[in-house]
C-alpha positions as CSV (number, residue, x, y, z in Angstrom):
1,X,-274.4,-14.7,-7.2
2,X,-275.4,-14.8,-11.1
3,X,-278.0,-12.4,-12.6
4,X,-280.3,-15.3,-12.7
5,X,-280.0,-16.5,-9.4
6,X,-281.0,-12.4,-8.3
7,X,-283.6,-12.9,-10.6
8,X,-284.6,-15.6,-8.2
9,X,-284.2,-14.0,-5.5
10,X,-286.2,-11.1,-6.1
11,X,-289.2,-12.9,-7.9
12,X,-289.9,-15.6,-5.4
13,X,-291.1,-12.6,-2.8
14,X,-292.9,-11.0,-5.5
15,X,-294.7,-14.6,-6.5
16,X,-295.3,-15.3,-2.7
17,X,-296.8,-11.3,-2.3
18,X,-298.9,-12.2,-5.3
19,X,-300.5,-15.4,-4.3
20,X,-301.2,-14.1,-0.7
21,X,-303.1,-11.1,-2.2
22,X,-305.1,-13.6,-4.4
23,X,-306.2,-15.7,-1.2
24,X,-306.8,-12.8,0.4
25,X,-309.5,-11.2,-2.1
26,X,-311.9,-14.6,-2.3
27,X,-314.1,-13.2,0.5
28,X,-316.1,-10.4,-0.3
29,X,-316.8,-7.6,2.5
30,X,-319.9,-6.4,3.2
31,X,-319.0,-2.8,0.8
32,X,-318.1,-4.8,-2.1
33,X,-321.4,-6.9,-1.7
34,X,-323.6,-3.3,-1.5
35,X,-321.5,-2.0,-4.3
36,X,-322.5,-4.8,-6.4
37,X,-326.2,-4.7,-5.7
38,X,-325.9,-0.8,-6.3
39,X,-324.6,-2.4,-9.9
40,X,-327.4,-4.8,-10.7
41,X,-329.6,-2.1,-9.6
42,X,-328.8,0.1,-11.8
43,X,-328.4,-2.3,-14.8
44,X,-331.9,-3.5,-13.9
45,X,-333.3,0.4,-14.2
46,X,-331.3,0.8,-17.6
47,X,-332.6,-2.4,-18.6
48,X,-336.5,-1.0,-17.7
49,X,-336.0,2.2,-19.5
50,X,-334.4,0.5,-22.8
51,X,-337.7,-1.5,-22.4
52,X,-339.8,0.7,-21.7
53,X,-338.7,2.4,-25.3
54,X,-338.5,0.0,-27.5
């Protein structure tokens, strides 16, 4: 086997890995949903005090 067709070999596992953790991150659960709100709730109370000092 040539060093290109290892190259192959070994990168065709690592594309398929790849695109299986892509399709597997489109859904979010219900901890990344309350981590984002924690987020925008804090942005939101930055956003207030920034005001609230200008």
């Amino acid at each position: 086997m040539t060093f290109a067709g290892m190259n192959r070999l070994f990168l065709l596992p690592l594309v398929f890995a790849g695109g299986l953790l892509v399709a597997g991150c489109e859904e979010q659960g219900p901890l990344e949903e309350l981590g984002e709100s924690a987020d925008e709730a804090v942005n939101d109370a930055g956003r207030a005090v920034e005001d609230a000092t200008d």
